[in-house]
PDB file of N, H, CA, C and O in Angstrom:
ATOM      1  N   UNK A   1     -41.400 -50.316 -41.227  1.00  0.00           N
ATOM      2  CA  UNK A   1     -42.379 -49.485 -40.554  1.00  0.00           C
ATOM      3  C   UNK A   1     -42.708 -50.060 -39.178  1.00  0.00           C
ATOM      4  O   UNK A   1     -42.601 -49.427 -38.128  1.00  0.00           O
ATOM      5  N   UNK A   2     -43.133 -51.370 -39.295  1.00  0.00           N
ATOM      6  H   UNK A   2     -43.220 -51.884 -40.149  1.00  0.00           H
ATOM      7  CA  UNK A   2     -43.255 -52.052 -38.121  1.00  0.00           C
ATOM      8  C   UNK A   2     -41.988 -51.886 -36.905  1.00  0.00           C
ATOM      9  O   UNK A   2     -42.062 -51.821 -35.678  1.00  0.00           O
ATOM     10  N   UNK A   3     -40.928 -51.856 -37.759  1.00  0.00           N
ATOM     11  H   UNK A   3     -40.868 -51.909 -38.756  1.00  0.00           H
ATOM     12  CA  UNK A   3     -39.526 -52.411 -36.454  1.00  0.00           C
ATOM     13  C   UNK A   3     -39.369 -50.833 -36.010  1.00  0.00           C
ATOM     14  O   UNK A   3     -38.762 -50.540 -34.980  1.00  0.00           O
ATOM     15  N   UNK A   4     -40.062 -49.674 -37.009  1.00  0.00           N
ATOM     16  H   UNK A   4     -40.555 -49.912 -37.846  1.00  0.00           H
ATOM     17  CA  UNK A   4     -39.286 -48.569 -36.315  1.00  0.00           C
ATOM     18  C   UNK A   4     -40.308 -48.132 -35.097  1.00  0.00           C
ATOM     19  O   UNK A   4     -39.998 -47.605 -34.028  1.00  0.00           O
ATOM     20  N   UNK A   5     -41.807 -48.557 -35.637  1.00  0.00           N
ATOM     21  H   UNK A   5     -42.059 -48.985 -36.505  1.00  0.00           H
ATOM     22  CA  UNK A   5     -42.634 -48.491 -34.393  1.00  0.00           C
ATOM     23  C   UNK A   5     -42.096 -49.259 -33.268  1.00  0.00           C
ATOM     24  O   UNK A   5     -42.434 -48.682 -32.235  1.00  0.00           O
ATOM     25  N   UNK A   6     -41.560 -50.075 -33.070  1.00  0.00           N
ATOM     26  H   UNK A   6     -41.285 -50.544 -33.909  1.00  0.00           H
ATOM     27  CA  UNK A   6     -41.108 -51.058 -32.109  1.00  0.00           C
ATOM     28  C   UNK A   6     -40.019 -50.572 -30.927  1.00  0.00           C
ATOM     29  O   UNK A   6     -39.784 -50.801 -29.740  1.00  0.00           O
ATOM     30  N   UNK A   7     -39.440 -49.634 -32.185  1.00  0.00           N
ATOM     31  H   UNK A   7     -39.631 -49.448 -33.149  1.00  0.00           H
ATOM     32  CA  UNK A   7     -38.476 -48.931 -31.665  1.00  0.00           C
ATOM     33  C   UNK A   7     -38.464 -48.153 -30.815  1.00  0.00           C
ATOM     34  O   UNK A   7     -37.829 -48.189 -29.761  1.00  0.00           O
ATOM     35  N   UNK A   8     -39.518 -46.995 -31.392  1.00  0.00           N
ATOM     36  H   UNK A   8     -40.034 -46.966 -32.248  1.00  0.00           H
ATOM     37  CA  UNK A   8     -39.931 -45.668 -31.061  1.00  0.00           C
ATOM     38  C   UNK A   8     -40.673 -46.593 -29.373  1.00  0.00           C
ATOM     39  O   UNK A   8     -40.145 -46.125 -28.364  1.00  0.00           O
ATOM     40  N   UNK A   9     -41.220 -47.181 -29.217  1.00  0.00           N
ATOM     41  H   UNK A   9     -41.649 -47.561 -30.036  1.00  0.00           H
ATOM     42  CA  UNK A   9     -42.198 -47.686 -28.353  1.00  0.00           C
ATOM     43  C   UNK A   9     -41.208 -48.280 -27.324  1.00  0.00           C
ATOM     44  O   UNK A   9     -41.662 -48.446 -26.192  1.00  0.00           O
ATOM     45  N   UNK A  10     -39.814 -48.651 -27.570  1.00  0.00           N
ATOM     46  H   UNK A  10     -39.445 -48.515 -28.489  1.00  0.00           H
ATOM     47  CA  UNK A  10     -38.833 -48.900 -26.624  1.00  0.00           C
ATOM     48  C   UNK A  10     -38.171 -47.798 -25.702  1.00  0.00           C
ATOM     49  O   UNK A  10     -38.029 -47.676 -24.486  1.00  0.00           O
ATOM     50  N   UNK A  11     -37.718 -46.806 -27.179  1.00  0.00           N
ATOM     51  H   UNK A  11     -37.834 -46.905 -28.167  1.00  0.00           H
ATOM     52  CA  UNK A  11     -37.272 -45.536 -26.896  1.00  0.00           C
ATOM     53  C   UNK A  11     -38.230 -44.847 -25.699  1.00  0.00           C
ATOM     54  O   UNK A  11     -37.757 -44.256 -24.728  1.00  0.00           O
ATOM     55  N   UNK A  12     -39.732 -45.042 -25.960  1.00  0.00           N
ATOM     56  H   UNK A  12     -40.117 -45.523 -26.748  1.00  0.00           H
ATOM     57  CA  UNK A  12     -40.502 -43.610 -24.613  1.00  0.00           C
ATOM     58  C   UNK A  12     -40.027 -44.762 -23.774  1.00  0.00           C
ATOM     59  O   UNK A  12     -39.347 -44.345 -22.836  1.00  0.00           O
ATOM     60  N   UNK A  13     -40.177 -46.330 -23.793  1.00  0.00           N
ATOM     61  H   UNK A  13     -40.729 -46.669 -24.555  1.00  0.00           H
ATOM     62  CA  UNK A  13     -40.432 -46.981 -22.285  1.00  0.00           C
ATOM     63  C   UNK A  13     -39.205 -46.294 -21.156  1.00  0.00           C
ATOM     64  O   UNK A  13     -39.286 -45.771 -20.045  1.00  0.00           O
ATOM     65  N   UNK A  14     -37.769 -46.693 -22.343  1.00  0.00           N
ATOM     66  H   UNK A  14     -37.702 -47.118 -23.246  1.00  0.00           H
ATOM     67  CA  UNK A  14     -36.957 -46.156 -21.500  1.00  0.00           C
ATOM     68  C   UNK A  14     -36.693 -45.059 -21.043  1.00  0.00           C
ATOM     69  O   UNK A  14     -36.218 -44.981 -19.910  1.00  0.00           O
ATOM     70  N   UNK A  15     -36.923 -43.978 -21.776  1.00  0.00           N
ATOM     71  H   UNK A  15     -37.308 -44.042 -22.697  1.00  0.00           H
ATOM     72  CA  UNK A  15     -37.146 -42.571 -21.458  1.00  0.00           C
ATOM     73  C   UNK A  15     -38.436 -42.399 -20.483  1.00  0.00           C
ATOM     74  O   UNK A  15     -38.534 -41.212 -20.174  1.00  0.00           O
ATOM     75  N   UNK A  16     -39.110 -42.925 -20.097  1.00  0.00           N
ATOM     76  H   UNK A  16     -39.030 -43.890 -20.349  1.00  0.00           H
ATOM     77  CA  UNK A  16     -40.055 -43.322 -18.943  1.00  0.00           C
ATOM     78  C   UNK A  16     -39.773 -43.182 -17.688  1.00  0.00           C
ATOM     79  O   UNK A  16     -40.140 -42.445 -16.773  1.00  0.00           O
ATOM     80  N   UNK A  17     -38.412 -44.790 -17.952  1.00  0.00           N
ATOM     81  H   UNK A  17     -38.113 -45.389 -18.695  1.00  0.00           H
ATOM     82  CA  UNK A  17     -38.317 -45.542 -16.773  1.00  0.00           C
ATOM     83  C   UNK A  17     -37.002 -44.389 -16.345  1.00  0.00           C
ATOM     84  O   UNK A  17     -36.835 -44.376 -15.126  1.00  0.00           O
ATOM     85  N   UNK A  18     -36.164 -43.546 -17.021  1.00  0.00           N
ATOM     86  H   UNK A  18     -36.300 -43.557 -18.012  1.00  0.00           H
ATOM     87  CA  UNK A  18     -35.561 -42.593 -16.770  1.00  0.00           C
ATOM     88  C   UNK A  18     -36.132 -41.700 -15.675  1.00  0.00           C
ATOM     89  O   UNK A  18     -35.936 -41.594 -14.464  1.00  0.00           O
ATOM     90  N   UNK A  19     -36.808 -41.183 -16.446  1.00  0.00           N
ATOM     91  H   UNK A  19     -36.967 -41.269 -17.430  1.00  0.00           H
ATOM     92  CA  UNK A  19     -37.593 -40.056 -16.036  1.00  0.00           C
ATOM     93  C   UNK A  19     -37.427 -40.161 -14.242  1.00  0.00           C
ATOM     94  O   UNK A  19     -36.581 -39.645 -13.511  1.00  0.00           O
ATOM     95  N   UNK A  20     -38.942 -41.302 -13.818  1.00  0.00           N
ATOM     96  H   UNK A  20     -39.629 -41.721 -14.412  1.00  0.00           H
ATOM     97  CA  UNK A  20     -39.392 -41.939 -12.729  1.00  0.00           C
ATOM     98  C   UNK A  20     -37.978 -41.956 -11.847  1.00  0.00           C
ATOM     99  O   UNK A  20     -38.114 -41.455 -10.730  1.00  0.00           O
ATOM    100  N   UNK A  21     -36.495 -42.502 -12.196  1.00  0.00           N
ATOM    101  H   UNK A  21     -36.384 -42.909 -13.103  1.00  0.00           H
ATOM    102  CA  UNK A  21     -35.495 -42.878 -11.476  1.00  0.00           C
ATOM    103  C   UNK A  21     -34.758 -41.518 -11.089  1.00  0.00           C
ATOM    104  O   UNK A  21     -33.970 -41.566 -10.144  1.00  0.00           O
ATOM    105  N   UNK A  22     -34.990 -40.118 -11.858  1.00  0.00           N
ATOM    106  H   UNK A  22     -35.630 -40.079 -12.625  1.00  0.00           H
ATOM    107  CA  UNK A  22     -34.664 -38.935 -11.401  1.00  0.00           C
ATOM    108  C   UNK A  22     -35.728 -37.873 -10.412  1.00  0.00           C
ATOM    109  O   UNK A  22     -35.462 -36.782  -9.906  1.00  0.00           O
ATOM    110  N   UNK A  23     -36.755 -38.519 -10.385  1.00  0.00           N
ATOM    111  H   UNK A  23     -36.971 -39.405 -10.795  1.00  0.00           H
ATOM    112  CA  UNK A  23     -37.967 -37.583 -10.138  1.00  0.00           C
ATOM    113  C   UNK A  23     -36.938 -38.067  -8.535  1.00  0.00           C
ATOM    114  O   UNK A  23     -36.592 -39.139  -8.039  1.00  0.00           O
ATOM    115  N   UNK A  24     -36.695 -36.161  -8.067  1.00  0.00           N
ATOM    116  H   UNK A  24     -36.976 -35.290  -8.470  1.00  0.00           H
ATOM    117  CA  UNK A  24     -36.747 -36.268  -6.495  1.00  0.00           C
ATOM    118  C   UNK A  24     -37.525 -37.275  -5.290  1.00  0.00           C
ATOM    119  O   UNK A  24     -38.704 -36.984  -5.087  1.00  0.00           O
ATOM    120  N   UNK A  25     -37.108 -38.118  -4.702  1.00  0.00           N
ATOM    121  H   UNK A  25     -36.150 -38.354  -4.867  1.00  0.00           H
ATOM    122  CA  UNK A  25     -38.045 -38.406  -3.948  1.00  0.00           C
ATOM    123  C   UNK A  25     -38.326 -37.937  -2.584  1.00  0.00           C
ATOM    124  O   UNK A  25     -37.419 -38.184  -1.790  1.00  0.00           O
ATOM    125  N   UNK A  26     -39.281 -37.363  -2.139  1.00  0.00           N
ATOM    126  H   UNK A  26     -40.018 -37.161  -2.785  1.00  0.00           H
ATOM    127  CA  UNK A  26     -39.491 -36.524  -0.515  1.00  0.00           C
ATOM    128  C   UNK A  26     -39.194 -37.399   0.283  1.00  0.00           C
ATOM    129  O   UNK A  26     -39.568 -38.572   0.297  1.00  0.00           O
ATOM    130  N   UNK A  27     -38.382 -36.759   1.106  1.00  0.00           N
ATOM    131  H   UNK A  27     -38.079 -35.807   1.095  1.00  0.00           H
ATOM    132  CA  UNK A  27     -38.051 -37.735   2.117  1.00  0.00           C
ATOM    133  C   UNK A  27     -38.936 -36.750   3.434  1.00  0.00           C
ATOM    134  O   UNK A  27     -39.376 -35.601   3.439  1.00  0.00           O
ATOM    135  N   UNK A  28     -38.914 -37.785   4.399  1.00  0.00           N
ATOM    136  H   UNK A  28     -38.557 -38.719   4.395  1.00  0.00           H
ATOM    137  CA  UNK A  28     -39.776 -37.393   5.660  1.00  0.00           C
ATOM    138  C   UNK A  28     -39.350 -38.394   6.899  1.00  0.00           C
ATOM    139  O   UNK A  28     -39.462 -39.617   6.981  1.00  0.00           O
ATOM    140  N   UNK A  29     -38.892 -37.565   7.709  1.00  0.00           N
ATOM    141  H   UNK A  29     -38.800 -36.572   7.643  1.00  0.00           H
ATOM    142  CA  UNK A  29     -38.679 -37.984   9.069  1.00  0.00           C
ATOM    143  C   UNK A  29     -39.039 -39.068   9.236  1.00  0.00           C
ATOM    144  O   UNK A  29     -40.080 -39.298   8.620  1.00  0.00           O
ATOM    145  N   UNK A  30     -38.498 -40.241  10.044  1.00  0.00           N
ATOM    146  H   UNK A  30     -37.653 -40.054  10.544  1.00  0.00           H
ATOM    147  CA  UNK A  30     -39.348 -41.602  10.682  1.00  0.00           C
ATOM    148  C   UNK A  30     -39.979 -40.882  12.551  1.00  0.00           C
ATOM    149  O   UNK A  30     -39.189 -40.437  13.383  1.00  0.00           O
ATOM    150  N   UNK A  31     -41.376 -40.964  12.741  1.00  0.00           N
ATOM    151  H   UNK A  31     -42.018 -41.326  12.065  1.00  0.00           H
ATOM    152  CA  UNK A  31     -41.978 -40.632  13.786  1.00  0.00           C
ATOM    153  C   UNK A  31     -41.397 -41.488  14.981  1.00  0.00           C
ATOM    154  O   UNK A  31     -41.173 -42.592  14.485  1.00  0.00           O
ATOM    155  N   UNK A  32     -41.010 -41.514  16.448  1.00  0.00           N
ATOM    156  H   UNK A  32     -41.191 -40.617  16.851  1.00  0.00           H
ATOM    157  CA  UNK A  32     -40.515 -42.335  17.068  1.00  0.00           C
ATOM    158  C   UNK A  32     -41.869 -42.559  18.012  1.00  0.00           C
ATOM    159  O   UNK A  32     -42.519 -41.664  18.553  1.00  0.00           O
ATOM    160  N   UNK A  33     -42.111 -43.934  18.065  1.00  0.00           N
ATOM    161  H   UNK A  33     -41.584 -44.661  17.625  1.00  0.00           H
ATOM    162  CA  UNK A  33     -43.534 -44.510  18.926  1.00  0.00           C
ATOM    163  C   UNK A  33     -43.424 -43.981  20.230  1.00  0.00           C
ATOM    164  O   UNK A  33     -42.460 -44.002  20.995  1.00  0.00           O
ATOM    165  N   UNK A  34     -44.882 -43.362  20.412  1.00  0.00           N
ATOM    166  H   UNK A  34     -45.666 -43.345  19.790  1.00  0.00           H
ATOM    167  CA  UNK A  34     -44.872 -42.681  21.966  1.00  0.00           C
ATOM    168  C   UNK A  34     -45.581 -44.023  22.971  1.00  0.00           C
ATOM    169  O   UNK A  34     -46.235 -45.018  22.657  1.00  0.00           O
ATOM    170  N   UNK A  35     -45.173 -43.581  24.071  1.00  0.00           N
ATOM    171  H   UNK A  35     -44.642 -42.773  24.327  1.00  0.00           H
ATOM    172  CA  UNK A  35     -45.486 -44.492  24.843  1.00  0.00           C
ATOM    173  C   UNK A  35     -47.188 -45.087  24.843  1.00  0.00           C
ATOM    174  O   UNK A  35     -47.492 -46.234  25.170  1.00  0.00           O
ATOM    175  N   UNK A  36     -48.134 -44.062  24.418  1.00  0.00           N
ATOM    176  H   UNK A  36     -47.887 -43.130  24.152  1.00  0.00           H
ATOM    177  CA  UNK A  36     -49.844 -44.259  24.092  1.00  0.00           C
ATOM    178  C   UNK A  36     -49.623 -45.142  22.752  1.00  0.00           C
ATOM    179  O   UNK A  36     -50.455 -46.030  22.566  1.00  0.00           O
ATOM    180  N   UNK A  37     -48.685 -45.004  21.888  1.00  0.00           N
ATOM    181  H   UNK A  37     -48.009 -44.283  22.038  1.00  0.00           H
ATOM    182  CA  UNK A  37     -49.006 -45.738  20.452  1.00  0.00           C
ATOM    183  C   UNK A  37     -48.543 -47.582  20.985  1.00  0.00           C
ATOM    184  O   UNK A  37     -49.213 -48.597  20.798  1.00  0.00           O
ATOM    185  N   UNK A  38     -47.220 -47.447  21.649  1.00  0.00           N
ATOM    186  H   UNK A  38     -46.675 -46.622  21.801  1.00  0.00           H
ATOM    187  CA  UNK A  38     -47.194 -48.830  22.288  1.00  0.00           C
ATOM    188  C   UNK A  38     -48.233 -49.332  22.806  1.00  0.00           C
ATOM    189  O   UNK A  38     -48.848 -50.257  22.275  1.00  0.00           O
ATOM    190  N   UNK A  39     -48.609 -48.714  24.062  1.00  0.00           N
ATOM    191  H   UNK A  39     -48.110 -47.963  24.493  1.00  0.00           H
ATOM    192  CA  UNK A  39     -49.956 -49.305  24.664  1.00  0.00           C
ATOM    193  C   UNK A  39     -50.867 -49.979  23.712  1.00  0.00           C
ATOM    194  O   UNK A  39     -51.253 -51.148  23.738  1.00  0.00           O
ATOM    195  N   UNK A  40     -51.118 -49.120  22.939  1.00  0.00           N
ATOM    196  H   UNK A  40     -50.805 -48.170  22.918  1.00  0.00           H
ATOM    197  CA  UNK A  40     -52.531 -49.013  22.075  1.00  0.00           C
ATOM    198  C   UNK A  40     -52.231 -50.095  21.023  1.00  0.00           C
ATOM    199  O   UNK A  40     -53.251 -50.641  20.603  1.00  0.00           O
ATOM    200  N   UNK A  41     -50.785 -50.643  20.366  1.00  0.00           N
ATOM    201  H   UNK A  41     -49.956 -50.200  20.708  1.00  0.00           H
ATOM    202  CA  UNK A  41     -50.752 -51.550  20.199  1.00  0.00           C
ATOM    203  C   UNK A  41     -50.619 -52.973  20.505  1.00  0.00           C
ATOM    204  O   UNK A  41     -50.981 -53.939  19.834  1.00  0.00           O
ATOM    205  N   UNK A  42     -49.812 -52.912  22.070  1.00  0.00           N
ATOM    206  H   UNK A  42     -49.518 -52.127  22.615  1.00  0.00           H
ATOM    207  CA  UNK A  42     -49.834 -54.458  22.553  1.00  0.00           C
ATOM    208  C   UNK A  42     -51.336 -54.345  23.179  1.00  0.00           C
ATOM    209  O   UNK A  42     -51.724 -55.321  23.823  1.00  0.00           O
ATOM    210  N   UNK A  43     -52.383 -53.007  23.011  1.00  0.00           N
ATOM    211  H   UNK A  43     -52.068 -52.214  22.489  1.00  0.00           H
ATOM    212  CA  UNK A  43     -53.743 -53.549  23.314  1.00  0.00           C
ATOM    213  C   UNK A  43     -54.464 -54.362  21.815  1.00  0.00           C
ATOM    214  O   UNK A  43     -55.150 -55.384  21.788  1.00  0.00           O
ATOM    215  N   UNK A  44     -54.170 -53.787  21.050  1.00  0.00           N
ATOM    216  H   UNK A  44     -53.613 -52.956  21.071  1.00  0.00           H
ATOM    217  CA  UNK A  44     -54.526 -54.235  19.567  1.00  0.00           C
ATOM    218  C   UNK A  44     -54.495 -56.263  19.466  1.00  0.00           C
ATOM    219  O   UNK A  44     -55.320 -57.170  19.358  1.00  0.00           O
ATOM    220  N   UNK A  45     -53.200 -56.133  19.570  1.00  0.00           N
ATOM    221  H   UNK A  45     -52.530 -55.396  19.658  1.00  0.00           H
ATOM    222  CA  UNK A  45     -52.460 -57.568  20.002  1.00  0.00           C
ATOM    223  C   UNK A  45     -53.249 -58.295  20.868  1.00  0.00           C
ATOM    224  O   UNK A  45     -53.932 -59.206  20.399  1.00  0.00           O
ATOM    225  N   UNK A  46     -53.284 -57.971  22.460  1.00  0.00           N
ATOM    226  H   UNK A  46     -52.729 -57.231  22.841  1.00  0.00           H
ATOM    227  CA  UNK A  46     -54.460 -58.674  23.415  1.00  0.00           C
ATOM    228  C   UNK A  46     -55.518 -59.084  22.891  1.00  0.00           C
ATOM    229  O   UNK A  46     -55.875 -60.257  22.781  1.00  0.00           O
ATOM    230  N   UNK A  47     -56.201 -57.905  22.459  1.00  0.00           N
ATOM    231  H   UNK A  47     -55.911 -56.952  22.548  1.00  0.00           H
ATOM    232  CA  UNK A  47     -57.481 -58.084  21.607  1.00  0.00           C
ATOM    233  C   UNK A  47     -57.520 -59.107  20.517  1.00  0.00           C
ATOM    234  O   UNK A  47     -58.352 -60.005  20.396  1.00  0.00           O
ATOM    235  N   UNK A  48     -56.765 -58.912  19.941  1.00  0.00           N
ATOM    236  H   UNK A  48     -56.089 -58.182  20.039  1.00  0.00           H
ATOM    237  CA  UNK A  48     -56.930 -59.952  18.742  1.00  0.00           C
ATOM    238  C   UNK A  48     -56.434 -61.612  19.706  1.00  0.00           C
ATOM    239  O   UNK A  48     -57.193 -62.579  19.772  1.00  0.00           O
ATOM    240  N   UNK A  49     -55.441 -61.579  20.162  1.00  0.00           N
ATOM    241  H   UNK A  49     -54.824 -60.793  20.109  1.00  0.00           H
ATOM    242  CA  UNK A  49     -55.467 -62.985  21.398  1.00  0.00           C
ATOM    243  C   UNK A  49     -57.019 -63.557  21.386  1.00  0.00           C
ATOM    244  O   UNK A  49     -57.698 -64.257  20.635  1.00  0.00           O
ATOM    245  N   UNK A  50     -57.191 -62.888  22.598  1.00  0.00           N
ATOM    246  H   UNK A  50     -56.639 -62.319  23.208  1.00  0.00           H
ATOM    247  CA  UNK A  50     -58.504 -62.753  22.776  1.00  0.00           C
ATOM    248  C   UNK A  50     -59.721 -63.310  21.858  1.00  0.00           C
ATOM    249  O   UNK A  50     -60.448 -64.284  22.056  1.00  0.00           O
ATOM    250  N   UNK A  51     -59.710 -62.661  21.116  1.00  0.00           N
ATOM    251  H   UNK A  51     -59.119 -61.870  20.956  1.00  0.00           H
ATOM    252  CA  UNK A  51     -61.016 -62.801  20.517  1.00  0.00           C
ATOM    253  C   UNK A  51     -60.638 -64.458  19.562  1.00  0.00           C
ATOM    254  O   UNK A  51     -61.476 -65.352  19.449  1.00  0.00           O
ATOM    255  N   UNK A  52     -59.300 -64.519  19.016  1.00  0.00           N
ATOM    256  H   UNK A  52     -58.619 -63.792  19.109  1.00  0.00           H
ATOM    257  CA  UNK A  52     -58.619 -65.944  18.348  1.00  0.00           C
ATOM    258  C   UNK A  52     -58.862 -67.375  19.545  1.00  0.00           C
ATOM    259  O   UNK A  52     -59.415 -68.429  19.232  1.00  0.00           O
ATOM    260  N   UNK A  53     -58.296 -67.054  20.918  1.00  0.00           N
ATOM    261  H   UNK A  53     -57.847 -66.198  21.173  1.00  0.00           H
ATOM    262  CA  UNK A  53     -58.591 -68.022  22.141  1.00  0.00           C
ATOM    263  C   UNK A  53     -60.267 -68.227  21.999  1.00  0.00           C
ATOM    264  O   UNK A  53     -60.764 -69.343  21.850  1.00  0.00           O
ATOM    265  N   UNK A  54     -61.156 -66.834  22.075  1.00  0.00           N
ATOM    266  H   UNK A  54     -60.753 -65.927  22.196  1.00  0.00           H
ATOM    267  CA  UNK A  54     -62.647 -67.291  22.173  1.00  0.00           C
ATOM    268  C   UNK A  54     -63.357 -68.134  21.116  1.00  0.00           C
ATOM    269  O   UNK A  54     -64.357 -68.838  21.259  1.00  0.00           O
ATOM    270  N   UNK A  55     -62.419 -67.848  19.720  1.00  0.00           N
ATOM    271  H   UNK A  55     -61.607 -67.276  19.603  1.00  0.00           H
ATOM    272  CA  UNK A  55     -63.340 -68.608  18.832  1.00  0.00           C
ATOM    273  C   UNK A  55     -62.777 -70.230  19.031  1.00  0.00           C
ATOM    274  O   UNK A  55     -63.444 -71.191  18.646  1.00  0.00           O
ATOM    275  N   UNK A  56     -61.768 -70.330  19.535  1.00  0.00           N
ATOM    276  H   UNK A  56     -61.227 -69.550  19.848  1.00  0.00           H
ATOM    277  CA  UNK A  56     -61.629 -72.023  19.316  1.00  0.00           C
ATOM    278  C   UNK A  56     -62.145 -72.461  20.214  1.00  0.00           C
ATOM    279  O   UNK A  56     -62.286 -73.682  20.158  1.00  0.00           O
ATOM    280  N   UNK A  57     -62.645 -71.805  21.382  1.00  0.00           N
ATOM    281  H   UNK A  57     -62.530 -70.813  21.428  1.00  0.00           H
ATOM    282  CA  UNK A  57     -63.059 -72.187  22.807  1.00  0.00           C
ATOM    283  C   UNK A  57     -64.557 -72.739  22.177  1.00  0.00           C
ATOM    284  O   UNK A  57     -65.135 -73.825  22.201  1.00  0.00           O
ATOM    285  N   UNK A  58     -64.846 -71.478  21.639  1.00  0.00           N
ATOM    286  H   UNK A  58     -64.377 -70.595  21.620  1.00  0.00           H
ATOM    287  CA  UNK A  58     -67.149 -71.275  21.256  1.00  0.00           C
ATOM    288  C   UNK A  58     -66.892 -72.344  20.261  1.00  0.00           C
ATOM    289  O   UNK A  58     -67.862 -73.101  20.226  1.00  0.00           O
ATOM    290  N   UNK A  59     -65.510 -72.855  19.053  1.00  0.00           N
ATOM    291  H   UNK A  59     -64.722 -72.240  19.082  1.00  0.00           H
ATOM    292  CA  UNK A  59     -65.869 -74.092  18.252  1.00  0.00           C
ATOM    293  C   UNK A  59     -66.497 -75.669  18.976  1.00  0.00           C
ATOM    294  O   UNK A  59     -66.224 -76.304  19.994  1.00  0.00           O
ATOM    295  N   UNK A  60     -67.207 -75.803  18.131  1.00  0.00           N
ATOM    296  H   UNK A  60     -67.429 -75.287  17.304  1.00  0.00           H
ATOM    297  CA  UNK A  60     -67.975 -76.909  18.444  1.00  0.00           C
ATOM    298  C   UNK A  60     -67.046 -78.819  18.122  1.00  0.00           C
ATOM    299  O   UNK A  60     -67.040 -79.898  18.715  1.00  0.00           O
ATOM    300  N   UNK A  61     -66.356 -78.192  16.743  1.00  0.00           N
ATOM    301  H   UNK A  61     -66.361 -77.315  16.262  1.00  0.00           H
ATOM    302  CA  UNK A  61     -65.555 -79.519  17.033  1.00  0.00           C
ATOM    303  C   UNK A  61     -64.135 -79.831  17.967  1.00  0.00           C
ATOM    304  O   UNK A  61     -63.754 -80.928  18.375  1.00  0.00           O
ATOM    305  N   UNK A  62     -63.483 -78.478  18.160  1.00  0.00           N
ATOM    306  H   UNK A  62     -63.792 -77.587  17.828  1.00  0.00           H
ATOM    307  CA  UNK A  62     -62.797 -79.036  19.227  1.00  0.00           C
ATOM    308  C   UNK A  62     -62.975 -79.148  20.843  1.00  0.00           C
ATOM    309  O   UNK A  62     -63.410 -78.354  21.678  1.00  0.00           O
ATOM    310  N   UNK A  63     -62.507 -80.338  20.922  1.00  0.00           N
ATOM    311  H   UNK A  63     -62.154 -80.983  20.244  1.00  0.00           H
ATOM    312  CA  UNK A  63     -63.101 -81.038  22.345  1.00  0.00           C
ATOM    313  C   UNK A  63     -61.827 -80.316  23.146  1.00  0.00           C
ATOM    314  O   UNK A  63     -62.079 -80.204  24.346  1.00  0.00           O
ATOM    315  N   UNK A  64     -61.060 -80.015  22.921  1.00  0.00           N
ATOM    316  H   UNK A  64     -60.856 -80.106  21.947  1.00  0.00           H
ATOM    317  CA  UNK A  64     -59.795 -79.674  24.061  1.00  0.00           C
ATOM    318  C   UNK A  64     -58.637 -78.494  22.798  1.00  0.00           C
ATOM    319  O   UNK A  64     -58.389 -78.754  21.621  1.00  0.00           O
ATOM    320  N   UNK A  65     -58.322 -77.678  23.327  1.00  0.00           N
ATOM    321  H   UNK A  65     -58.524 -77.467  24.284  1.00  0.00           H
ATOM    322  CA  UNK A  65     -56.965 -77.371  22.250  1.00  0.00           C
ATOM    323  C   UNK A  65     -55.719 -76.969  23.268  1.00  0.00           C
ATOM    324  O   UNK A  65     -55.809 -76.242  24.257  1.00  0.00           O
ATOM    325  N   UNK A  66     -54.625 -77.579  22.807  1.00  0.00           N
ATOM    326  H   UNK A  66     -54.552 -78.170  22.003  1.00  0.00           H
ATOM    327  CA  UNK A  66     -53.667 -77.902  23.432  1.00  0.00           C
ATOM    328  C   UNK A  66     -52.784 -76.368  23.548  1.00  0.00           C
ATOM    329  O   UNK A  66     -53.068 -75.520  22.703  1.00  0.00           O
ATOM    330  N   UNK A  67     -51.677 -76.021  24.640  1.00  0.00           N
ATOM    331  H   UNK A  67     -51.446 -76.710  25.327  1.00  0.00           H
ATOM    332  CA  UNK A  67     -51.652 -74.695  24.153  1.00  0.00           C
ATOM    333  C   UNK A  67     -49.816 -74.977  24.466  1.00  0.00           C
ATOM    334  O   UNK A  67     -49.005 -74.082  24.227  1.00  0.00           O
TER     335      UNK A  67
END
């Protein structure tokens, strides 16, 4: 009784993992970066510079940081 439950409980997994490996998957275009999404990210980038340079600057234990 036990081994056929065991069974049965193998049987859905794989009939599961079936399933999932036939389900169509949507495919969708890759978007190509416009020249505003660049910007807007090497501004992202600056910014974060930025604000990483100010906190070691405003830290109190380092006396100098080497670059």
């Amino acid at each position: 009784m036990v081994m056929m439950g065991h069974q049965l409980e193998r049987l859905v997994g794989s009939l599961k993992s079936k399933l999932k490996s036939l389900k169509a998957k949507k495919p969708y275009d890759k978007m190509d970066k416009t020249e505003s999404m660049r910007v807007e990210i090497r501004s992202r980038r600056a910014q974060k510079l930025i604000a990483k340079n100010l906190k070691v600057a405003d830290s109190l234990g380092h006396k100098g940081y080497p670059f």
